[in-house]
Structure formats: C-alpha cells, structure tokens
C-alpha positions in Angstrom: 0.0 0.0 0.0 2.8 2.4 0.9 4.3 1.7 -2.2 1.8 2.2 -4.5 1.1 6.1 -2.4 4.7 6.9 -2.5 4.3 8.1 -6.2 1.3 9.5 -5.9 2.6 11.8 -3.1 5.4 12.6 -5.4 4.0 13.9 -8.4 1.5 16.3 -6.1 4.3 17.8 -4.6 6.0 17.9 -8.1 3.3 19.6 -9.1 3.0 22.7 -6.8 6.4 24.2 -8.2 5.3 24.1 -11.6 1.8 25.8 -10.6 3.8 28.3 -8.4 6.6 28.9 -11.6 3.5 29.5 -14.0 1.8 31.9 -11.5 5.4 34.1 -11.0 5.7 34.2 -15.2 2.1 35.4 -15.5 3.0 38.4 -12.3 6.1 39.3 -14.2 4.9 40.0 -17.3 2.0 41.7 -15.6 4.5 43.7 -14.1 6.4 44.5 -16.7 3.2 45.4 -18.9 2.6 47.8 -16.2 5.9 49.1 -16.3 6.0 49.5 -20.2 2.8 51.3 -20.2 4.5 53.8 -17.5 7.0 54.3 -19.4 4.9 55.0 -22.5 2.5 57.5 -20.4 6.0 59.1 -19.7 6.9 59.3 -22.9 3.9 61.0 -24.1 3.7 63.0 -22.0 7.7 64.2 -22.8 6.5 64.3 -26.4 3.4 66.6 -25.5 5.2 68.8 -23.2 8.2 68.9 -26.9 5.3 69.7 -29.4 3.7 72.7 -27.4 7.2 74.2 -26.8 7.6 74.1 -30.4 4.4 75.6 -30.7 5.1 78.3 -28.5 8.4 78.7 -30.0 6.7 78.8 -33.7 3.9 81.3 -32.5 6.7 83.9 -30.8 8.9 83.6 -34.0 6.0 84.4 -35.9 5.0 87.3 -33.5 8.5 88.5 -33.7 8.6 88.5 -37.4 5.5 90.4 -37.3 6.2 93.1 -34.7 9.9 93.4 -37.0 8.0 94.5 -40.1 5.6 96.6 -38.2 8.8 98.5 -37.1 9.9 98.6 -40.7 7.0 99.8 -42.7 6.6 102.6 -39.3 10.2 103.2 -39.9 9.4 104.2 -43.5 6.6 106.5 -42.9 8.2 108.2 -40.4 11.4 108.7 -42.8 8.7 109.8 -45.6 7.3 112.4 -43.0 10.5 113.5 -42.2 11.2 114.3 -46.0 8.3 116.0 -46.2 8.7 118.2 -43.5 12.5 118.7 -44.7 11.4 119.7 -47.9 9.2 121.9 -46.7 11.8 123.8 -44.7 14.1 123.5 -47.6 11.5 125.4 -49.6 10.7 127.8 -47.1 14.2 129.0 -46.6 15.0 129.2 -50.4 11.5 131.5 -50.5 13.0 133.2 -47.8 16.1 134.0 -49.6 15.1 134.7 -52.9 13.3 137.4 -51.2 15.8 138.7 -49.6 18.0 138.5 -52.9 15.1 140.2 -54.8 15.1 142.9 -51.8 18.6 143.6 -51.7 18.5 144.2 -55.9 15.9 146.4 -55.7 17.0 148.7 -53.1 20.6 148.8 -55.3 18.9 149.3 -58.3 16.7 152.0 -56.1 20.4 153.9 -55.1 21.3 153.7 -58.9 18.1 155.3 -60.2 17.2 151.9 -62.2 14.1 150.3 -60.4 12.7 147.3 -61.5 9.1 146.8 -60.1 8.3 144.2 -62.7 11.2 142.1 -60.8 8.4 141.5 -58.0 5.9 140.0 -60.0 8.1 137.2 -61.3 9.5 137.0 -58.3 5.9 136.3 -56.3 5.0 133.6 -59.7 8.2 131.5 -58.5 7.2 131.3 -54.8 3.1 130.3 -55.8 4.6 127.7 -58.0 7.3 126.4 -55.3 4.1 126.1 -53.1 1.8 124.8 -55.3 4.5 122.1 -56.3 4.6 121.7 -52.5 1.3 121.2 -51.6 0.9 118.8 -54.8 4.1 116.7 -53.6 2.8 116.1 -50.1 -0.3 115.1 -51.4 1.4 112.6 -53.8 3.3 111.1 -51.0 0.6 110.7 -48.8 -1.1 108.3 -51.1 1.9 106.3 -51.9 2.5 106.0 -48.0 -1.4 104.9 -47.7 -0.6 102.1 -49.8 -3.0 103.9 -53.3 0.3 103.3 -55.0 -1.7 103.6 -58.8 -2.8 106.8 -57.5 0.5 108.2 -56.1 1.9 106.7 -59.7 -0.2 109.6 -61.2 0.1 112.3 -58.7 3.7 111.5 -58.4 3.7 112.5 -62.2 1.9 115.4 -62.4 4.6 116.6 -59.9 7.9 115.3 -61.6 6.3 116.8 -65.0 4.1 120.3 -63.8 7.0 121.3 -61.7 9.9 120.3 -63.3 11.7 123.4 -62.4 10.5 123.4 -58.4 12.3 121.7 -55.2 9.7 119.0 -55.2 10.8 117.2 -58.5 13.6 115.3 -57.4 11.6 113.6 -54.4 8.6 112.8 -56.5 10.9 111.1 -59.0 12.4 109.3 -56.4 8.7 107.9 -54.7 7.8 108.1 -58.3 10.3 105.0 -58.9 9.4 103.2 -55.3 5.8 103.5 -56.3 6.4 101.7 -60.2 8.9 99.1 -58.7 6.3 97.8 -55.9 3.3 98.0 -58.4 5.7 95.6 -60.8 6.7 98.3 -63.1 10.6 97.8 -62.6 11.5 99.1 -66.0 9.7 102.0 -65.4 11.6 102.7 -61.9 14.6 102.0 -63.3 14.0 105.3 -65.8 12.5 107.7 -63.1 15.3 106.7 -60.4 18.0 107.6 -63.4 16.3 110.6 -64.2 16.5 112.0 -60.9 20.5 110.9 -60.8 20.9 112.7 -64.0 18.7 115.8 -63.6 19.6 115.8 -59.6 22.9 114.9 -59.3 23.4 116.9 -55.7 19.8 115.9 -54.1 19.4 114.1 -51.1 18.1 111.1 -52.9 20.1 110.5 -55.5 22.6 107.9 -54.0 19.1 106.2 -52.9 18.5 106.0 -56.4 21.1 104.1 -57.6 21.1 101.5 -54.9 17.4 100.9 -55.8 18.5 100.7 -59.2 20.9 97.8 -58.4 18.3 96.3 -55.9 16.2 96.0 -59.0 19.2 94.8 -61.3 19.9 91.9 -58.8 16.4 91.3 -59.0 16.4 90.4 -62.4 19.9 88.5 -62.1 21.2 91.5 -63.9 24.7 90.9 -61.3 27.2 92.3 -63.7 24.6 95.3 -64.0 24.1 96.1 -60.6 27.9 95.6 -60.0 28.3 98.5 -62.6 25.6 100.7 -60.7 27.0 100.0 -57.3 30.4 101.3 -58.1 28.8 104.0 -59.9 27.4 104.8 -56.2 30.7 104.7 -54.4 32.5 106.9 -57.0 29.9 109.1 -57.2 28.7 109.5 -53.2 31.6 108.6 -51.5 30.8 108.3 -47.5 27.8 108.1 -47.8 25.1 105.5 -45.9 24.1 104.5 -49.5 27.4 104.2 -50.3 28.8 102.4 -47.6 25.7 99.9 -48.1 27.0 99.6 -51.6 30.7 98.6 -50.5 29.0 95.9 -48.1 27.4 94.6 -51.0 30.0 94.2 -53.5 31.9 92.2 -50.9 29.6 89.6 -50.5 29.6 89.5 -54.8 
C-alpha cells in the first residue's frame, strides 16, 4: 500500500512548483506590462510637453517677425514724413532767400536810379509755383505712403512733369520710382530713379537711387549690371550710408 502512495505523493508535490513557476511568469509580465505602459505614459507626455514648446516657439517667432516689419513699414513712414517736412523747410528757406536776394537788388537798383518793379511780379509767380508744387508733392506722398500706389503713380507724375523746375521734383521722382517698382513696373523705376540721378545729381536722394536701381538689377539676375551701378554709387557719393551699403554689398559679390 505504501508503495503504490509513494508516487502519488510525489508527483502532487512535483506539481506545486510548476503551478507556483507558472503563476510568477504570468505576475512578471503583468508587471512588466505595467511598467511598459508607465514608461509610454511618460513618454507621451515628454513628447506633449516637446510639441507645445515648439508651438510656443513657432507662434513667438512668428509674433516676432510680425512686430519686426511693423517697425519697418513705421520706420518708413516716419522717414517719408520726415522728408516731407525737410522739404518743406528747404523750400521755405530758399523763398525766404530769394526774397531777400530780390530785396537787396531792388534797393541797389533804387540807389542807382534803375528800379525794376516788374522784378516783383516774377519774383511772387516763382514762390506760388514752389508752393503749389509743395502742396501737390505732399499730397502725392501721402497716397503712396497709404498704400494707393496707382494713384501716387499719377500724382507723383503730375509733380515730376508740372513742376519740373520746383524743389519738389527730385523727391517725386524718387517715390515716383518706389511707387512703379512695388506695383511691378521695374523698367519703369529703373527710368524715373535715373532721371532723378541725371537731372539731380546733388539731391538728397540720388545715392538712394542708384542703390534701388541695383536692388532691382539683382532682382532680375542682372549681377554684372548692378555691380556697374554699385560702383557708380561709391565713386559718385563717396561716405555716404548708401554708399557704404554699396561697399558691403560688393563684398559679399
């Protein structure tokens, strides 16, 4: 009887390890399912945390570059108003001289017995035409600084054409050329921006207009072109900003 139990008491206690063994593999990948899923909550989480930072870091860039040409195109008005009201004063003070040039000529022709009084008349046409030509340049450039760029193209014209001979020309060639370029007109700027380097040579904005004129050339891949214009600029307007812009550029050719 014993002998027949003895192996029937074996194999029962055989078989409790292997129950145990199968109930620690089944715990352990349990736990490790558990710890795999931590790990991947982690991970996404990480991975969230990434893709707003990069969203953050997208929006402010994008902010940034907004705020930067907010400050440019302010930057421009304000240069434009400041041109304005330079021109003004430049035309002031030249009314203000040739009357004292026509004053001082009369009271010598007065102590040599040869008065003039018709000297006066032509004298007072000059200054209504400087200020008409004033009036109509400001009113040009306040379209063109409004963004009615078809419109400044026409009042800009009327200016550079009815008052050739006034202070205002020069500057309306010169917003005359900005307005053509921006509305795709680039031959055309090209020829008002010459003009005013030609007719002009000593204005304010001439050295402007030959860098624009290369900014166009390079534009067009016209490199040898705006090489030619650039050095034109240098030799021409030595020291100054549009110059020393022009030096800048060449090295980087």
């Amino acid at each position: 009887m014993l002998n027949r139990l003895l192996p029937l008491v074996l194999l029962t206690a055989l078989a409790f390890p292997a129950q145990a063994g199968l109930f620690d593999d089944d715990e352990a990948r349990k736990q490790i399912a558990e710890v795999r899923a931590q790990q991947d909550a982690k991970i996404a989480a990480v991975a969230d945390k990434l893709d707003q930072l990069d969203s953050r870091s997208s929006q402010k860039l994008i902010d940034l570059t907004g705020q930067l040409s907010e400050l440019g195109q302010q930057i421009a008005q304000l240069r434009g108003q400041l041109e304005v009201l330079t021109f003004n004063l430049q035309g002031l003070q030249k009314r203000q001289q040739d009357l004292y040039v026509d004053l001082d000529g009369r009271l010598r022709n007065i102590e040599e017995g040869k008065a003039k009084p018709a000297s006066a008349g032509d004298e007072a046409h000059n200054a209504q035409l400087e200020a008409d030509a004033a009036t109509a340049y400001e009113s040009a450039y306040n379209l063109y600084r409004d963004g009615k760029l078809k419109s400044a193209i026409d009042a800009l014209g009327i200016v550079t054409s009815r008052y050739a001979a006034t202070q205002a020309a020069p500057s309306a060639l010169f917003w005359l050329g900005m307005a053509q370029a921006q509305t795709g007109s680039v031959g055309a700027a090209q020829i008002s921006w010459r003009k005013l380097v030609d007719a002009y040579p000593e204005h304010a904005k001439s050295p402007d207009a030959l860098r624009a004129i290369a900014t166009v050339q390079l534009e067009k891949s016209d490199r040898k072109g705006a090489t030619k214009t650039l050095k034109e600029l240098i030799a021409a307007y030595p020291g100054s900003d549009a110059a020393k812009e022009a030096e800048r550029q060449l090295k980087k050719f």
